[in-house]
mmCIF file as gemmi writes it, N, C-alpha and C atoms, coordinates in Angstrom:
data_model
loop_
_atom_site.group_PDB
_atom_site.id
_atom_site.type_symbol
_atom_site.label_atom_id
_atom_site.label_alt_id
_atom_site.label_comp_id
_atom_site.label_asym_id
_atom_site.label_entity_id
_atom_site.label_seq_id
_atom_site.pdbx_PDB_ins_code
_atom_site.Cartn_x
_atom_site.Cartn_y
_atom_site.Cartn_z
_atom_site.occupancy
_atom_site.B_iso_or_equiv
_atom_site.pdbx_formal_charge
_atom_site.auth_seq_id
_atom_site.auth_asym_id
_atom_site.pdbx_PDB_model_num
ATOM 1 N N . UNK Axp A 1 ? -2.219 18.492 -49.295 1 0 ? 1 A 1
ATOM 2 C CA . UNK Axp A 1 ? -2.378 17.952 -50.634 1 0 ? 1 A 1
ATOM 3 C C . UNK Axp A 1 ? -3.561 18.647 -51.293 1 0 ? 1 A 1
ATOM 4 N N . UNK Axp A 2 ? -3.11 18.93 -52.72 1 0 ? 2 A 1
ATOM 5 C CA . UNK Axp A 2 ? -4.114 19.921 -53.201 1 0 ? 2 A 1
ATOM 6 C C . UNK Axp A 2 ? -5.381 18.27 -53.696 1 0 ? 2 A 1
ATOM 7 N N . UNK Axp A 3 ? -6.907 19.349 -53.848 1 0 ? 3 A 1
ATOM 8 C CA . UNK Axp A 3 ? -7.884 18.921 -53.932 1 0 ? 3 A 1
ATOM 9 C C . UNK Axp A 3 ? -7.523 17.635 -55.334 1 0 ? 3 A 1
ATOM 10 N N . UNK Axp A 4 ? -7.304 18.1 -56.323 1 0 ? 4 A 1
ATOM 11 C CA . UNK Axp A 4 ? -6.941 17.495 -57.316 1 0 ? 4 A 1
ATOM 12 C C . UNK Axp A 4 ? -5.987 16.323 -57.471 1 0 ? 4 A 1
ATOM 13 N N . UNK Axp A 5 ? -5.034 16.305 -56.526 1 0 ? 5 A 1
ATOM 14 C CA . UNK Axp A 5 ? -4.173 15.199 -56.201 1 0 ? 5 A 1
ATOM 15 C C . UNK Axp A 5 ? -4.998 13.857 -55.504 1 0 ? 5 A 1
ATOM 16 N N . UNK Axp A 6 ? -5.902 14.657 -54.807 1 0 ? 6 A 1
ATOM 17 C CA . UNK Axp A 6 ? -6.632 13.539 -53.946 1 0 ? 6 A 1
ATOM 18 C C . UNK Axp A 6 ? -7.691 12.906 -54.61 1 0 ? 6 A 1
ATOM 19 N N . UNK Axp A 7 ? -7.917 13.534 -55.601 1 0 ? 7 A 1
ATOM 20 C CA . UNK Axp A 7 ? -9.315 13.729 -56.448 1 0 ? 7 A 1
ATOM 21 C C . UNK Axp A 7 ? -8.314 12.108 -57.42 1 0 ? 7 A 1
ATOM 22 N N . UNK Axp A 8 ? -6.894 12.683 -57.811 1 0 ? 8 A 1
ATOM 23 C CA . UNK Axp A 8 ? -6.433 11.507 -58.772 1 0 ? 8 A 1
ATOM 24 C C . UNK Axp A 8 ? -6.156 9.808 -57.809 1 0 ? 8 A 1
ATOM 25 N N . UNK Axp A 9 ? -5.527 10.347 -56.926 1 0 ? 9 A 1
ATOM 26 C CA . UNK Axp A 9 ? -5.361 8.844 -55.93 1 0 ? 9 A 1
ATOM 27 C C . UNK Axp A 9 ? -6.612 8.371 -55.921 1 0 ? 9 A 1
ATOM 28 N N . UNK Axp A 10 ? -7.68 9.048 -55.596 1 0 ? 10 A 1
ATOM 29 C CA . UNK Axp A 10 ? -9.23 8.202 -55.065 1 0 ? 10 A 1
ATOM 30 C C . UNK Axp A 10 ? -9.783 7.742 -56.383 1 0 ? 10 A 1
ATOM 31 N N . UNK Axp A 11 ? -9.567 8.125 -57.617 1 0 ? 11 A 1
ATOM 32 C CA . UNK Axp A 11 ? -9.474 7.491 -58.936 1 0 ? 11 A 1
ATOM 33 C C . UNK Axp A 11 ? -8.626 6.393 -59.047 1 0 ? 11 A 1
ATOM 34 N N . UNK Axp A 12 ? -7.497 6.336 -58.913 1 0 ? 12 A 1
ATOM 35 C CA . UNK Axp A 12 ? -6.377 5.654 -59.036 1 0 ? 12 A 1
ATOM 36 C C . UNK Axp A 12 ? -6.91 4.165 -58.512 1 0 ? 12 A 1
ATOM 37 N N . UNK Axp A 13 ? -7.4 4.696 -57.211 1 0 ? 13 A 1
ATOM 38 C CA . UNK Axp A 13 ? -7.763 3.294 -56.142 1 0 ? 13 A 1
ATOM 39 C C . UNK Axp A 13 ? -9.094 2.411 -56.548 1 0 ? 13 A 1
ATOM 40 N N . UNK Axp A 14 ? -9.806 3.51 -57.071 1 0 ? 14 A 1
ATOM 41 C CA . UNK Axp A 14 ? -11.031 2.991 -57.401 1 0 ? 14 A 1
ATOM 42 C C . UNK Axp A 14 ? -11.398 2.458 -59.028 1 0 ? 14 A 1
ATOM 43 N N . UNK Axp A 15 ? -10.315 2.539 -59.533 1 0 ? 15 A 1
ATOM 44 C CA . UNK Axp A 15 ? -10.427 1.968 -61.391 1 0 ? 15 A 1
ATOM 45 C C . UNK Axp A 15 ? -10.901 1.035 -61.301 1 0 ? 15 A 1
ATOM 46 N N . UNK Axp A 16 ? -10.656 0.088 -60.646 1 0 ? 16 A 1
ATOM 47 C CA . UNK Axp A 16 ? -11.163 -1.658 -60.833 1 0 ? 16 A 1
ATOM 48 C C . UNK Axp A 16 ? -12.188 -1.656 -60.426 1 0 ? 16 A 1
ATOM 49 N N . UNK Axp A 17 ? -12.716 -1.051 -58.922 1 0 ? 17 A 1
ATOM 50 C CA . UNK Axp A 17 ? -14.038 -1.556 -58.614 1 0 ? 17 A 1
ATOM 51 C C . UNK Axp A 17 ? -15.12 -1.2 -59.545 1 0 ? 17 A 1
ATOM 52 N N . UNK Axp A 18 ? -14.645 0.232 -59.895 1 0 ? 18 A 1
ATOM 53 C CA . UNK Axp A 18 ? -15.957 0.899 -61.135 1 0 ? 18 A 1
ATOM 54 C C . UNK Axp A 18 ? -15.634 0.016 -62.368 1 0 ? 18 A 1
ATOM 55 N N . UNK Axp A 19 ? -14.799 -0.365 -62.706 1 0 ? 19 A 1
ATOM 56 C CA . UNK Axp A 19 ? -14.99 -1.232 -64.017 1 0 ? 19 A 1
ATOM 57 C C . UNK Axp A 19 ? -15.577 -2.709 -63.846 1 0 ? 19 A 1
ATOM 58 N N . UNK Axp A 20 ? -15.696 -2.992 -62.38 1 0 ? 20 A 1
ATOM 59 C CA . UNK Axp A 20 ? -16.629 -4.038 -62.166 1 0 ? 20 A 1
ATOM 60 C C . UNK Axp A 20 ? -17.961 -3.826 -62.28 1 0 ? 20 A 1
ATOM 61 N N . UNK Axp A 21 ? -18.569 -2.614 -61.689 1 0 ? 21 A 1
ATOM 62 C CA . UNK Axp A 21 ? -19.746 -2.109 -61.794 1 0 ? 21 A 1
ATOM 63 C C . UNK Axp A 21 ? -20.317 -1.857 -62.958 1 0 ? 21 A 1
ATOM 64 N N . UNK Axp A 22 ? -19.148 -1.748 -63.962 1 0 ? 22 A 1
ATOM 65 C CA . UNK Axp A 22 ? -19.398 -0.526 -65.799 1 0 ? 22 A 1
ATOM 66 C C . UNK Axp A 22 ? -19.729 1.009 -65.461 1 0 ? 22 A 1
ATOM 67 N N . UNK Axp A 23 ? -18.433 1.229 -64.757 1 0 ? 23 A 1
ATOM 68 C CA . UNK Axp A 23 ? -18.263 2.49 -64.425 1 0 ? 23 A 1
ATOM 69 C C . UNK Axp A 23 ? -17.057 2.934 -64.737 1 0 ? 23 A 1
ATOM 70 N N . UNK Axp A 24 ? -16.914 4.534 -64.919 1 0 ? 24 A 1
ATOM 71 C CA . UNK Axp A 24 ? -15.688 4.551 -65.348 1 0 ? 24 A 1
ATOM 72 C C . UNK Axp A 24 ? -15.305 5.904 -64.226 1 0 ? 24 A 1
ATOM 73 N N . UNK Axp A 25 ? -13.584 6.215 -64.575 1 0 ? 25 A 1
ATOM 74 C CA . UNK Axp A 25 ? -13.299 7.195 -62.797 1 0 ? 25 A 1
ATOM 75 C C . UNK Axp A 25 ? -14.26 8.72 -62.765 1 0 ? 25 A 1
ATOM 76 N N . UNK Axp A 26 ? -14.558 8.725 -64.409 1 0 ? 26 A 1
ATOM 77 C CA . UNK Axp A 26 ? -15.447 10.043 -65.065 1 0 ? 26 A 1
ATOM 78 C C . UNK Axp A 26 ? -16.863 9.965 -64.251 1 0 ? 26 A 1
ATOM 79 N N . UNK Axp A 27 ? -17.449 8.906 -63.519 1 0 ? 27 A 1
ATOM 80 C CA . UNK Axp A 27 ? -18.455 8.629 -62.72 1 0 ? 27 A 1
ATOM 81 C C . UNK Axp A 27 ? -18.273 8.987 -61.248 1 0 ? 27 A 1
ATOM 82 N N . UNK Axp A 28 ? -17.415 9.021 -61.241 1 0 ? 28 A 1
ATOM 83 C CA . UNK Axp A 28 ? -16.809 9.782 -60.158 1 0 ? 28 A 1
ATOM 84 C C . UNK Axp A 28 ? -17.273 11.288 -59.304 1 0 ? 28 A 1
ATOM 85 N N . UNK Axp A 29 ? -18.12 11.429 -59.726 1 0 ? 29 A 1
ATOM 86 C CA . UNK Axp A 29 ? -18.997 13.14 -59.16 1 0 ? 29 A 1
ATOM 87 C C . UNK Axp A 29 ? -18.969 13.445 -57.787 1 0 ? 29 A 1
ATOM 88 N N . UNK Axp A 30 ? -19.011 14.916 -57.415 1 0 ? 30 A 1
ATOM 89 C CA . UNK Axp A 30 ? -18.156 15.173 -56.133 1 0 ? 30 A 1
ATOM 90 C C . UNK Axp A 30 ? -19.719 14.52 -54.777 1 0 ? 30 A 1
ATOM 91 N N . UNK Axp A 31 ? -20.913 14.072 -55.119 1 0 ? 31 A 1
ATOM 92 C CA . UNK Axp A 31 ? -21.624 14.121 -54.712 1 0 ? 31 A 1
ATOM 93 C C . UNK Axp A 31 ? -22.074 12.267 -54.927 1 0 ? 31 A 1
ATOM 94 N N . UNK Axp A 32 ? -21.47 11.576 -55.889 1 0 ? 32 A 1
ATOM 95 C CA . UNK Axp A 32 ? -21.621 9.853 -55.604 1 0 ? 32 A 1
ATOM 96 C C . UNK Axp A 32 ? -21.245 9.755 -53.845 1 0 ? 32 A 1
ATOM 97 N N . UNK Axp A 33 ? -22.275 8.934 -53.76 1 0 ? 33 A 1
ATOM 98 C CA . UNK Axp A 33 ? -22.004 8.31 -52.439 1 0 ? 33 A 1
ATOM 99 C C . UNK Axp A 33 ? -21.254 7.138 -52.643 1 0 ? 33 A 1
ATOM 100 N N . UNK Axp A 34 ? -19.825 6.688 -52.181 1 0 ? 34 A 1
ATOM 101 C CA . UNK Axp A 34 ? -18.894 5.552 -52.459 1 0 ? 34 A 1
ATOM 102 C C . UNK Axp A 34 ? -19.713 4.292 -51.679 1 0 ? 34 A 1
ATOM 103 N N . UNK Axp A 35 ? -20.482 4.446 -50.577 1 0 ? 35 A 1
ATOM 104 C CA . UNK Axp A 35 ? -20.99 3.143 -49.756 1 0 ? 35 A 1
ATOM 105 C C . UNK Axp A 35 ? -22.098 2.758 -50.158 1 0 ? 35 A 1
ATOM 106 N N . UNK Axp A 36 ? -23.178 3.93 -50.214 1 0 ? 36 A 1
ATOM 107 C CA . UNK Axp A 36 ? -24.37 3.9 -50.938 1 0 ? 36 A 1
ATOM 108 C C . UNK Axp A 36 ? -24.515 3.556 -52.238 1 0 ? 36 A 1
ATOM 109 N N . UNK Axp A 37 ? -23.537 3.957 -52.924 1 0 ? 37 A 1
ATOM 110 C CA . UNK Axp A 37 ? -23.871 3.638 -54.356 1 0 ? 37 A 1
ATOM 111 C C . UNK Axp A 37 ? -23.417 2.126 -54.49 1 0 ? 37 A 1
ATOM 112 N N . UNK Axp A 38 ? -22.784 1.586 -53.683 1 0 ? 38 A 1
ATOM 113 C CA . UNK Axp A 38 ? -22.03 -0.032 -53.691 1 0 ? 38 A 1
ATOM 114 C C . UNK Axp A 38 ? -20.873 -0.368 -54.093 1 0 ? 38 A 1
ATOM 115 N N . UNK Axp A 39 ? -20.279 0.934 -54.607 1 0 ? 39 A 1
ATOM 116 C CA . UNK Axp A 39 ? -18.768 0.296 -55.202 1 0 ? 39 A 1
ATOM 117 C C . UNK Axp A 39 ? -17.732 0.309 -53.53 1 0 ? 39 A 1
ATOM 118 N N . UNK Axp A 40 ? -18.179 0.69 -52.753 1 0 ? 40 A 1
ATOM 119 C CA . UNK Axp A 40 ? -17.525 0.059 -51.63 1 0 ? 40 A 1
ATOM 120 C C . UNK Axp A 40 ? -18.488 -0.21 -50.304 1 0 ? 40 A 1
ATOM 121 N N . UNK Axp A 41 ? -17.973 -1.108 -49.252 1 0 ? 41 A 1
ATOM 122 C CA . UNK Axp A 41 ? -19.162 -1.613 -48.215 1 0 ? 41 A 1
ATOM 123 C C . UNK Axp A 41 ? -17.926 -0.943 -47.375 1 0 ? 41 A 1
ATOM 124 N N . UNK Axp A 42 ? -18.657 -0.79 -45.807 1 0 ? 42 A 1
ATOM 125 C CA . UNK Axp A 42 ? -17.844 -0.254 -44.698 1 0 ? 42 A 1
ATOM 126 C C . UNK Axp A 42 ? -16.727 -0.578 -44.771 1 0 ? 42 A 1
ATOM 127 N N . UNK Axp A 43 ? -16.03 -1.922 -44.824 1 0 ? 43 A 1
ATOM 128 C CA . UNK Axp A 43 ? -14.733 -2.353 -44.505 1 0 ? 43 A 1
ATOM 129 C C . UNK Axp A 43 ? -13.356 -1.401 -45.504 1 0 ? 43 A 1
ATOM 130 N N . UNK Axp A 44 ? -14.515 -1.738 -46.89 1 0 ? 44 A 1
ATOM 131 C CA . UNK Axp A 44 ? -13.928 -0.916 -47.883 1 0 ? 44 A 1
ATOM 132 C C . UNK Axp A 44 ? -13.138 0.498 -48.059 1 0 ? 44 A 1
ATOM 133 N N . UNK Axp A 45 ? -14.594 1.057 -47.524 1 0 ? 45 A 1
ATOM 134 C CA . UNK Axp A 45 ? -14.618 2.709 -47.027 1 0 ? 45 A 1
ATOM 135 C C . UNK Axp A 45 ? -13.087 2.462 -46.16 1 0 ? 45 A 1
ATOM 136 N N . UNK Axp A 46 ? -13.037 2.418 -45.101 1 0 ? 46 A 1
ATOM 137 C CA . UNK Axp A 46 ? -12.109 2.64 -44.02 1 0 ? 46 A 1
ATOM 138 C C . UNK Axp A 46 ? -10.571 1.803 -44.628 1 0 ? 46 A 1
ATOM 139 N N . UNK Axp A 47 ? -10.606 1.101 -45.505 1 0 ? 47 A 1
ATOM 140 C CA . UNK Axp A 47 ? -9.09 0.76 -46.51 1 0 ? 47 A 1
ATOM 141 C C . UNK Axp A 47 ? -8.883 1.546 -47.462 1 0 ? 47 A 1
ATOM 142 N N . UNK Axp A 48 ? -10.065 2.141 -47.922 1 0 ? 48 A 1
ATOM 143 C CA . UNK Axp A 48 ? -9.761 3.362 -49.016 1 0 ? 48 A 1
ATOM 144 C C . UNK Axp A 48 ? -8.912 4.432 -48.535 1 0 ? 48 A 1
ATOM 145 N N . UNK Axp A 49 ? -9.498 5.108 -47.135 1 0 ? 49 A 1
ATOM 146 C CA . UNK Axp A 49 ? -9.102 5.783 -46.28 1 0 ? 49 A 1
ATOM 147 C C . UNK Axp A 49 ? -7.906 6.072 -45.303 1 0 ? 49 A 1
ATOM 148 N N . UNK Axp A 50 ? -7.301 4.462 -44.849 1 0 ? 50 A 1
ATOM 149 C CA . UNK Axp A 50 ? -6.146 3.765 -44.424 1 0 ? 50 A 1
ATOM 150 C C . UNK Axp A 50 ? -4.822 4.096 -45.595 1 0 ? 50 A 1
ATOM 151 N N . UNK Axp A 51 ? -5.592 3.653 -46.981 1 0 ? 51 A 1
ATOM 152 C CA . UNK Axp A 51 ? -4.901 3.764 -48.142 1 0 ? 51 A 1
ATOM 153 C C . UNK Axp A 51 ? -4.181 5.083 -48.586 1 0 ? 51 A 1
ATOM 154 N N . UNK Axp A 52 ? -5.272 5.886 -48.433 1 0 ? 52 A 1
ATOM 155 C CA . UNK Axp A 52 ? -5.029 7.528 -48.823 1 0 ? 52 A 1
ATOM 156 C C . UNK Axp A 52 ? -4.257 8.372 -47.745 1 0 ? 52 A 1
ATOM 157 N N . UNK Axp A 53 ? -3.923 7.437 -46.714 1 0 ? 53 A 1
ATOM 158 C CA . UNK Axp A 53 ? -3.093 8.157 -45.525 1 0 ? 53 A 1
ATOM 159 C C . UNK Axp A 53 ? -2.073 7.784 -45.79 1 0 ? 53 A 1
ATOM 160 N N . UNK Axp A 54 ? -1.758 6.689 -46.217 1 0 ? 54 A 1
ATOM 161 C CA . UNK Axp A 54 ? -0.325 6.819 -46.408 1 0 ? 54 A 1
ATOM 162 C C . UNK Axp A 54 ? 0.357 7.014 -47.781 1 0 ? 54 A 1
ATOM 163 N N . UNK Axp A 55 ? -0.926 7.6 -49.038 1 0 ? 55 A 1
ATOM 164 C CA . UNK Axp A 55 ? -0.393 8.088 -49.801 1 0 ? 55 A 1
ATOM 165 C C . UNK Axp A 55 ? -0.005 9.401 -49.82 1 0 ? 55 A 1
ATOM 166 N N . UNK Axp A 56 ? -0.799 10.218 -48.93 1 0 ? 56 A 1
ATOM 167 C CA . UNK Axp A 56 ? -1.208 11.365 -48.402 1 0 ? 56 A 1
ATOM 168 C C . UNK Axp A 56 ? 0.255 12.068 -47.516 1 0 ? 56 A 1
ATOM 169 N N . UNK Axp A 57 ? 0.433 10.667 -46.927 1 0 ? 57 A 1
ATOM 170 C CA . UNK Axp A 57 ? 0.974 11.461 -45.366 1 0 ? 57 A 1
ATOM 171 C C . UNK Axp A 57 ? 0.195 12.161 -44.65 1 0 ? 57 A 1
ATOM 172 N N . UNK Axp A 58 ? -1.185 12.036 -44.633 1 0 ? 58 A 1
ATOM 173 C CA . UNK Axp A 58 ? -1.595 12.825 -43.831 1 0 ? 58 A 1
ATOM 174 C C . UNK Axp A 58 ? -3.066 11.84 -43.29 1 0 ? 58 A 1
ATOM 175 N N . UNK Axp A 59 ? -2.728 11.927 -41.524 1 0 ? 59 A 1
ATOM 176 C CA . UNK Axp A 59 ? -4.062 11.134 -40.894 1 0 ? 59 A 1
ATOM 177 C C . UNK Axp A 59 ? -5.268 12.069 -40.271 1 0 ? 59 A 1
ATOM 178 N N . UNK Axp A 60 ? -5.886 10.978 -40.799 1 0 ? 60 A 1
ATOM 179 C CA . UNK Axp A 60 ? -7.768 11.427 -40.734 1 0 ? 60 A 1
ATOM 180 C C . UNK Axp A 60 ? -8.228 11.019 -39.156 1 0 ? 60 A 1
ATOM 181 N N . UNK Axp A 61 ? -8.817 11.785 -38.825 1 0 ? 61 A 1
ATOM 182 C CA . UNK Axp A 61 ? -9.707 11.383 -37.371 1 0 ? 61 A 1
ATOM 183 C C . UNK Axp A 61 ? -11.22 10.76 -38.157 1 0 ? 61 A 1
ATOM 184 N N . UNK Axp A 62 ? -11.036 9.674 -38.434 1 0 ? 62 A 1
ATOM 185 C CA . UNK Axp A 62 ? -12.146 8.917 -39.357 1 0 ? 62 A 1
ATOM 186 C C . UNK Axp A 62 ? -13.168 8.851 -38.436 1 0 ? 62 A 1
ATOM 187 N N . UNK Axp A 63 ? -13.429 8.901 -37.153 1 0 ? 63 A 1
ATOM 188 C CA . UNK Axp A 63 ? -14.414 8.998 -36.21 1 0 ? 63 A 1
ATOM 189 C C . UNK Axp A 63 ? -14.86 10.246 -36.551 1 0 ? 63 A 1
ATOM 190 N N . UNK Axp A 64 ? -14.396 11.067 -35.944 1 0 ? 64 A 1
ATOM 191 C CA . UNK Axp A 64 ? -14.685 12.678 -36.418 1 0 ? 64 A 1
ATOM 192 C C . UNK Axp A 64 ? -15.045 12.822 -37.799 1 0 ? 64 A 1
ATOM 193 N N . UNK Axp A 65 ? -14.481 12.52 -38.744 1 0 ? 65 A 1
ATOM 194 C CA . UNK Axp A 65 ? -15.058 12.74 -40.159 1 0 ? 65 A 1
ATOM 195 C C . UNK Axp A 65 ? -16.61 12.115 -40.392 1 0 ? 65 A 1
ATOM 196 N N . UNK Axp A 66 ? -16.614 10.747 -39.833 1 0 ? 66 A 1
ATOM 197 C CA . UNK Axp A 66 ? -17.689 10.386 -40.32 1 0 ? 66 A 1
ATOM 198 C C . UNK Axp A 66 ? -18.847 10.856 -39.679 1 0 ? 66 A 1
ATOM 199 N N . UNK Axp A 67 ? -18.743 11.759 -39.101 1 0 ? 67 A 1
ATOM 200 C CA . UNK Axp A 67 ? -19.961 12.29 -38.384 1 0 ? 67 A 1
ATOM 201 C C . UNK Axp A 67 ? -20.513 13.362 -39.152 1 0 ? 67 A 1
ATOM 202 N N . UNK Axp A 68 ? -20.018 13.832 -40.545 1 0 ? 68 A 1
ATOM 203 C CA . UNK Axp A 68 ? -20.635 14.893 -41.151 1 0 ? 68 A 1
ATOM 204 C C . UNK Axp A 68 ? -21.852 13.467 -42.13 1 0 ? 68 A 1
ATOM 205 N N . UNK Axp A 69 ? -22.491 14.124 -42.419 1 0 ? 69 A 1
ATOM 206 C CA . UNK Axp A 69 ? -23.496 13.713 -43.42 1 0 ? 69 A 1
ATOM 207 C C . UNK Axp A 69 ? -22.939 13.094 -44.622 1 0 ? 69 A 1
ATOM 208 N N . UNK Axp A 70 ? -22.221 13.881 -45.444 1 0 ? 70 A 1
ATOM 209 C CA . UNK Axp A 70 ? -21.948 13.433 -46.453 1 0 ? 70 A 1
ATOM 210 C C . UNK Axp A 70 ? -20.683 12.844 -46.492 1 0 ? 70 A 1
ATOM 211 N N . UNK Axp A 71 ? -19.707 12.388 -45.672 1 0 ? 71 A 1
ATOM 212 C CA . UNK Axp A 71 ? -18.715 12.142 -45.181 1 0 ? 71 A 1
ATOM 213 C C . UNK Axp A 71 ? -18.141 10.877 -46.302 1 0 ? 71 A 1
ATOM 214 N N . UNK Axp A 72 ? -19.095 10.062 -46.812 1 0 ? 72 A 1
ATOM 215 C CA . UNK Axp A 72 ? -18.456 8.688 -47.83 1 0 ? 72 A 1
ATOM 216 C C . UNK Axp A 72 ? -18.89 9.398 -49.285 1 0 ? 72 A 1
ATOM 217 N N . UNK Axp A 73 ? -19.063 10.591 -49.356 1 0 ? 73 A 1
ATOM 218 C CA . UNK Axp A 73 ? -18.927 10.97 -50.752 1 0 ? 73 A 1
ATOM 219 C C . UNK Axp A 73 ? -17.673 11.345 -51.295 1 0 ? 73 A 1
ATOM 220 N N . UNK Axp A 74 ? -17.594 11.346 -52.477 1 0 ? 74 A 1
ATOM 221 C CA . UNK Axp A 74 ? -16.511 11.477 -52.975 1 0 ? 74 A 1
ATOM 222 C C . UNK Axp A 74 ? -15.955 13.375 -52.698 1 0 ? 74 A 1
ATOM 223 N N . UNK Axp A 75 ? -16.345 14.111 -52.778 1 0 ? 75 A 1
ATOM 224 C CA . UNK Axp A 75 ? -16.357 15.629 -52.04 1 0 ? 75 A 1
ATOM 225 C C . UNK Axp A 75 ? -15.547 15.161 -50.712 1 0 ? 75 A 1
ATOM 226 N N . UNK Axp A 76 ? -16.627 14.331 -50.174 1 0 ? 76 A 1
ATOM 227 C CA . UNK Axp A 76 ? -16.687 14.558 -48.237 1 0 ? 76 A 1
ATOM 228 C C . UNK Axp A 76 ? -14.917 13.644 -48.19 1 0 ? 76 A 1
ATOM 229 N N . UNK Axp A 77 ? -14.838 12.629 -49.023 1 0 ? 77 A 1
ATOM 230 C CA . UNK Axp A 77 ? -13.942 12.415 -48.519 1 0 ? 77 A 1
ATOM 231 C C . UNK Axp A 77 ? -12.378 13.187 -49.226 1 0 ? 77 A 1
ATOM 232 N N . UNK Axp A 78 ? -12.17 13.401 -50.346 1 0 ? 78 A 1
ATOM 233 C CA . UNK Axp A 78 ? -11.704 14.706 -50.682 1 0 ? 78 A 1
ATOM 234 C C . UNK Axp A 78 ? -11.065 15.787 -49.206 1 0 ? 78 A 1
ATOM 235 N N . UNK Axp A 79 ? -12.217 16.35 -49.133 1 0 ? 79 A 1
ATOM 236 C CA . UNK Axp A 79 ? -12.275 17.479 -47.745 1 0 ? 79 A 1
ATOM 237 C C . UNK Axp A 79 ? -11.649 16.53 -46.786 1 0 ? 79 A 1
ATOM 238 N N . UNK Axp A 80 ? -11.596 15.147 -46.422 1 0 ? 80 A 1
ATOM 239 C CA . UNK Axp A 80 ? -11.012 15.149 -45.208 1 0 ? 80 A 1
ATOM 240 C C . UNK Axp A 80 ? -9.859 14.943 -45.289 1 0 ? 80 A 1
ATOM 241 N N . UNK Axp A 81 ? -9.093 14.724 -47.149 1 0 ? 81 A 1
ATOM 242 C CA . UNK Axp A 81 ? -7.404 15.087 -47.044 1 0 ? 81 A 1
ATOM 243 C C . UNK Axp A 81 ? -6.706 16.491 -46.917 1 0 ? 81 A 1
ATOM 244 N N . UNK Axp A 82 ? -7.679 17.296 -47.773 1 0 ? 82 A 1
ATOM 245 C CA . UNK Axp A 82 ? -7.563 18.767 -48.136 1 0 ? 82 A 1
ATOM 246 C C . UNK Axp A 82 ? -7.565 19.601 -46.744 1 0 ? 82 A 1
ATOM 247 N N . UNK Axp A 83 ? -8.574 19.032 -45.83 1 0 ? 83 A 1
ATOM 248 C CA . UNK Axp A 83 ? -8.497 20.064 -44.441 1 0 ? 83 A 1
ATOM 249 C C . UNK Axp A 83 ? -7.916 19.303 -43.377 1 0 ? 83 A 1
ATOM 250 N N . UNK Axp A 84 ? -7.021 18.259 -43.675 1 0 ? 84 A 1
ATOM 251 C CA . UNK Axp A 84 ? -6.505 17.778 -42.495 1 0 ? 84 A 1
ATOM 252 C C . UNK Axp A 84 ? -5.236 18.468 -41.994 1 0 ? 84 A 1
C-alpha cells in the first residue's frame, strides 16, 4: 500500500479524536507523536494498528515495530504499512 493510502486511512480513523482535541487531519505531521501528543493512549495505539491491518491486508510485527524510537508517530507508523 502506497504511503498516501495509509497516510488517508490513518486520517480517516483519526477525524473524531482530533476534532475532540480542536484538531483537524491537516495536524496530522509526519513527526506528531499519536500517544504523546494524547489523541491516543496505548490501548488506542494497538486498535489503530489492529484497524489498519485489516484495512491494509497487511500484518505488522507490532513488537518489532515498536522498538524503533519513533514508532507511534504518524511517519513511524505509515513505514510500518509501506515496508511490511
Amino acid at each position: 500500500m502506497a504511503d498516501t493510502a495509509v497516510r488517508e486511512a490513518l486520517k480517516d480513523r483519526l477525524t473524531e479524536r482530533l476534532s475532540r482535541l480542536g484538531l483537524t487531519p491537516d495536524d496530522l505531521t509526519d513527526d506528531l507523536d499519536l500517544v504523546r501528543s494524547g489523541i491516543l493512549d496505548s490501548l488506542g495505539f494497538v486498535d489503530l494498528i489492529t484497524d489498519l491491518e485489516g484495512a491494509t491486508g497487511k500484518h505488522v510485527d507490532l513488537e518489532r515495530a515498536l522498538g524503533h524510537r519513533k514508532a507511534t508517530t504518524v511517519a513511524g507508523v505509515i513505514s510500518m504499512f509501506v515496508d511490511a
